[in-house]
C-alpha positions as CSV (number, residue, x, y, z in Angstrom):
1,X,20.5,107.7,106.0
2,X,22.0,104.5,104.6
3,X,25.0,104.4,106.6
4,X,24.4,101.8,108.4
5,X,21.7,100.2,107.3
6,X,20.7,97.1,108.0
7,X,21.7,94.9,106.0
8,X,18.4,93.7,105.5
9,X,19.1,95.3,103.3
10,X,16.3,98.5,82.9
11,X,17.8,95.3,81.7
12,X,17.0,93.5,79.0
13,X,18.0,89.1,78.7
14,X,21.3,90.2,76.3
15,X,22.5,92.3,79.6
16,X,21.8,95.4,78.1
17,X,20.1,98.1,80.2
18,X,16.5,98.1,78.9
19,X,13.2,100.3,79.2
20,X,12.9,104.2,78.6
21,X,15.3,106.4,79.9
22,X,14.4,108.5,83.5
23,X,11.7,111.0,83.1
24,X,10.4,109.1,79.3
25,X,9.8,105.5,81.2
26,X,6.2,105.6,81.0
27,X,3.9,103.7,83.3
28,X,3.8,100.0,84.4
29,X,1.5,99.3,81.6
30,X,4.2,99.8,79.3
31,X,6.2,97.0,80.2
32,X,3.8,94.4,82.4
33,X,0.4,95.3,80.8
34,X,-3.0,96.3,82.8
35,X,-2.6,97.6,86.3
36,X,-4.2,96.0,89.4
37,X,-6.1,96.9,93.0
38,X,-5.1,93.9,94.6
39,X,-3.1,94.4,97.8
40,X,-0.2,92.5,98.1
41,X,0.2,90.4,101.3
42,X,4.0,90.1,102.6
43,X,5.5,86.8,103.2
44,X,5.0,85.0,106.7
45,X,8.7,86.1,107.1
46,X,8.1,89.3,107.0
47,X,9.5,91.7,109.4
48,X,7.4,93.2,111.6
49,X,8.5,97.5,110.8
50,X,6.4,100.9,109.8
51,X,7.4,102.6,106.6
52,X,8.9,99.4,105.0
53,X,8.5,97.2,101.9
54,X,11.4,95.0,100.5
55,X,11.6,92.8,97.4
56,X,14.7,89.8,97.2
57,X,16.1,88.4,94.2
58,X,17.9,85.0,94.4
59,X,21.5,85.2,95.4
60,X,22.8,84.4,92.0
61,X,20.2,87.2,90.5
62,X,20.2,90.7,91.0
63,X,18.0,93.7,90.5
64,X,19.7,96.0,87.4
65,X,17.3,98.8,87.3
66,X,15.0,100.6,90.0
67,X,12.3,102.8,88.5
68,X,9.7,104.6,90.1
69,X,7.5,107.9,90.8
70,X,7.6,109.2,94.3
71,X,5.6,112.1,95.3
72,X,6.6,114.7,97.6
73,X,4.7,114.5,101.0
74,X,4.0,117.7,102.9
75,X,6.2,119.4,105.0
76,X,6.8,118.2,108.4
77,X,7.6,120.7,111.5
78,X,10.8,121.9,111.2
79,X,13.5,119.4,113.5
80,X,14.6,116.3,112.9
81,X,15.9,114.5,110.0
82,X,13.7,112.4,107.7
83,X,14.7,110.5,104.7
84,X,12.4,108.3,102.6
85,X,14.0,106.2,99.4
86,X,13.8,103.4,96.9
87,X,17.4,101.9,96.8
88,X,19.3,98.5,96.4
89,X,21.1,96.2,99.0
90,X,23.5,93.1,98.4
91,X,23.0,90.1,100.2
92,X,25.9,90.2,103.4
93,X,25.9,86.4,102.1
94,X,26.9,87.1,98.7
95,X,29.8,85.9,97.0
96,X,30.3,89.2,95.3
97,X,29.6,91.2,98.6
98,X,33.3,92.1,99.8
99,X,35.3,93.7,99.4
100,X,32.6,96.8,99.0
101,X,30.4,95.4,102.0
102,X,27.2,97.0,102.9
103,X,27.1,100.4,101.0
104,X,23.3,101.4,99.7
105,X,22.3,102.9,96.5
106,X,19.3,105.6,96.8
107,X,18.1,109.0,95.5
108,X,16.8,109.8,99.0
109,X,14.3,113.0,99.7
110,X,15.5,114.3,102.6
111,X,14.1,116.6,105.3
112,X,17.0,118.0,107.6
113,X,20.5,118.0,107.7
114,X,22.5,114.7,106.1
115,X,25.9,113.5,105.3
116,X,25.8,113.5,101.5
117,X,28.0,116.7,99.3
118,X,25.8,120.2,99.3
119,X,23.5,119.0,102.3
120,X,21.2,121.6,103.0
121,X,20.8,122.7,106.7
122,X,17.5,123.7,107.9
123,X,14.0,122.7,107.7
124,X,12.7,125.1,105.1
125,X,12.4,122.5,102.4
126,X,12.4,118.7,101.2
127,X,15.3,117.7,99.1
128,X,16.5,115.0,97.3
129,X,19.9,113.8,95.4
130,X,21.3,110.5,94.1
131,X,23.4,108.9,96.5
132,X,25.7,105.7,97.6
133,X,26.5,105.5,101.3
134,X,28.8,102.9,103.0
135,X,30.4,102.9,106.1
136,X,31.8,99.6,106.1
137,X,34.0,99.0,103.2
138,X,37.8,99.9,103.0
139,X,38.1,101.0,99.5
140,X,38.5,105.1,99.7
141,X,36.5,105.6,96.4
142,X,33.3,104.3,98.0
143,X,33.8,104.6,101.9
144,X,31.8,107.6,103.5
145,X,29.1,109.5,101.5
146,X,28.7,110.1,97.8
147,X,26.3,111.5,95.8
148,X,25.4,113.9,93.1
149,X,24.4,117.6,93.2
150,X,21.0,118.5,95.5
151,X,18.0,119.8,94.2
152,X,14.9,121.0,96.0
153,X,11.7,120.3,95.7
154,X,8.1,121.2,96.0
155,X,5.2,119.8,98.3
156,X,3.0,117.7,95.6
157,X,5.8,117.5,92.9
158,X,6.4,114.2,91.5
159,X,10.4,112.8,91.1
160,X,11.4,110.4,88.5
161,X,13.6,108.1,90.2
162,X,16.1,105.9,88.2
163,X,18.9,103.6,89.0
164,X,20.2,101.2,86.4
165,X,23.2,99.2,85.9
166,X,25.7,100.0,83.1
167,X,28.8,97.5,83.1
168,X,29.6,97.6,86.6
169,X,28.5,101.1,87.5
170,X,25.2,102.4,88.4
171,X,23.9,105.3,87.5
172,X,21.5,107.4,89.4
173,X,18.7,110.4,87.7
174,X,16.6,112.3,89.7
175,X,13.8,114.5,87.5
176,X,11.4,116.6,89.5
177,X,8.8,116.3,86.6
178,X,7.1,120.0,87.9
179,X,10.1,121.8,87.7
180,X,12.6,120.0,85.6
181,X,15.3,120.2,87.8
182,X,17.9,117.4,87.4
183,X,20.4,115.2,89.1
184,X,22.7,113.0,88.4
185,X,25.4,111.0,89.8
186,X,27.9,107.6,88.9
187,X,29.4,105.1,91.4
188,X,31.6,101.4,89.9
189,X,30.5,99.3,92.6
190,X,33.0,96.4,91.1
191,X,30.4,93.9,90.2
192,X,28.6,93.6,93.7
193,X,25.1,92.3,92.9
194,X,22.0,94.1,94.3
195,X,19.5,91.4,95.4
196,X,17.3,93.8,97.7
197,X,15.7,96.3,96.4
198,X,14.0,98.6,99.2
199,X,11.3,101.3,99.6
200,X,11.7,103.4,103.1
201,X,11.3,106.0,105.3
202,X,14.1,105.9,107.5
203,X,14.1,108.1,110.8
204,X,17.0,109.2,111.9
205,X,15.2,111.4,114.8
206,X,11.7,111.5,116.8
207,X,10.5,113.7,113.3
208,X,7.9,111.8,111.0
209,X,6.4,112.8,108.0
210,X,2.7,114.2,108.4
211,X,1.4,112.0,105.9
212,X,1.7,108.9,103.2
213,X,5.1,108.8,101.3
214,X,3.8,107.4,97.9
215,X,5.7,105.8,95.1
216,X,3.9,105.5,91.8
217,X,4.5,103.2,89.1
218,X,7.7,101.2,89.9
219,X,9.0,98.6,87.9
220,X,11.7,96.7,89.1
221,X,14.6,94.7,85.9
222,X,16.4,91.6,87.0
223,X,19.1,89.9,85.0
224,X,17.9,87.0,84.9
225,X,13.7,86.0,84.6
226,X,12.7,85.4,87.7
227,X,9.0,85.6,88.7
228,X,9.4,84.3,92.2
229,X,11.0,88.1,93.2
230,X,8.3,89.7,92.1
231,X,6.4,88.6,95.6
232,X,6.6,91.0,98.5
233,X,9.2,90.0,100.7
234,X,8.9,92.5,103.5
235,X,6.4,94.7,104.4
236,X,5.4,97.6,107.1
237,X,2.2,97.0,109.1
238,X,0.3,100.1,107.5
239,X,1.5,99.9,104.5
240,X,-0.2,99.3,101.5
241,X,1.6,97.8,98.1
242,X,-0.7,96.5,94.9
243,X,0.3,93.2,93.8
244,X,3.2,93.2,91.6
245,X,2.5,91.7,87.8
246,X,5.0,89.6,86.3
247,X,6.3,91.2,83.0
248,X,6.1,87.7,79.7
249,X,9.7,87.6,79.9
250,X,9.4,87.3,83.5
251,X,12.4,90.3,83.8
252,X,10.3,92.8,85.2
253,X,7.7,92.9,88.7
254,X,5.5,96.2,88.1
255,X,4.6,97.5,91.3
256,X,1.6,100.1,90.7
257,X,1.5,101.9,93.9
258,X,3.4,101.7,97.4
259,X,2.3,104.3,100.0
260,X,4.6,104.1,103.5
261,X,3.8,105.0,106.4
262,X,5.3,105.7,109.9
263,X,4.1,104.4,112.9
264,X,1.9,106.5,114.9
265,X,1.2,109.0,111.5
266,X,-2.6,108.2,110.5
267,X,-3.0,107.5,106.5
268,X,-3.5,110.8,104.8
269,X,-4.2,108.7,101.7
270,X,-7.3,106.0,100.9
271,X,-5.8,102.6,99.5
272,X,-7.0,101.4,96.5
């Protein structure tokens, strides 16, 4: 899930986590103004995947809050383990990367069996929790997999995801907005900065979702203004992501709509 990932893997200018708090955020509008249609094109760097879309921050920046919507897709047949998340990434470059190495933030929706506390075997629903996963570091407190307590969810609900930064911790909220089920959970990761910030469906097994896996209305905080981030750095060959809008303080990329998709799985959805 993120162990082992690849290592491609709100704030406001004062520091100070910024925005509305998860579940009240509101939409892009709020905090970049009038939404947009435009696809985004990736860089000519970008990698070549399915089910992929990745923004970069410079190395002395960092992303400080991840907000978004993400709806949940249908159910697949049940084998196999599918997980699809927003999360955050240091640079392995980094000068704050060691000592806690290549461990992921993500509130992942999970179909299957995973590593993370109160996994739920099975297949008969999706579920999701906040989670940090690292299988490289040597510091106990975040080597392995952590997380808060699992919820499930419903085909068609719609979670409010939230990470954000408070000193050096990061706090993850889950809402399911249909049921108002809740999760939470709270990881110091000792001042590493997050310069990737990641959208993904990550497969584990031969399973794929049966359709899209849609994220609504992310908005992505940096420390520091920088425009430049707001520009697609990676993205899947099917998928679609609007163009982000630049927020006047130049803090914030709103990102109206990214829909993922796995290769082989025709698009259940229409882009914009």
């Amino acid at each position: 899930m993120a162990a082992g990932s690849p290592a491609l893997a709100g704030m406001n200018a004062g520091g100070q986590p910024g925005g509305g708090s998860a579940g009240t955020a509101g939409s892009t509008d709020d905090v970049c103004g009038a939404r947009s249609t435009t696809p985004e094109a990736a860089t000519p760097k970008a990698v070549v995947m399915h089910g992929l879309v990745e923004y970069h921050t410079a190395d002395a920046n960092e992303f400080v809050r991840v907000h978004a919507t993400q709806i949940v897709p249908a159910k697949p047949p049940a084998s196999g383990v599918i997980f699809a998340w927003p999360g955050t990434q240091a640079f392995a470059d980094s000068d704050t990367y060691a000592p806690v190495l290549g461990g992921v933030l993500q509130p992942v929706l999970t179909w299957g069996q995973s590593c993370v506390p109160g996994a739920l075997p099975g297949h008969s629903t999706w579920w999701i929790s906040p989670v940090y996963v690292n299988s490289e570091t040597s510091i106990p407190e975040l080597r392995g997999c952590h997380g808060g307590p699992v919820i499930t969810v419903d085909v068609g609900d719609r979670l409010d995801l939230d990470m954000r930064l408070d000193g050096t911790n990061w706090d993850q909220t889950v809402v399911d907005l249909s049921s108002q089920k809740m999760t939470k959970f709270r990881i110091d990761l000792r001042g590493q900065r997050q310069q990737r910030a990641l959208f993904w469906i990550e497969l584990k097994t031969s399973a794929k979702p049966t359709e899209d896996v849609i994220f609504e209305d992310i908005v992505l905080t940096m420390r520091m203004p920088e425009p430049g981030a707001c520009a697609l750095n990676n993205g899947g060959m099917n998928d679609y992501v609007s163009k982000s809008r630049v927020s006047a303080d130049g803090l914030h990329c709103c990102i109206d709509r990214i829909v993922l998709r796995a290769e082989g799985v025709p698009a259940s959805t229409k882009n914009p």
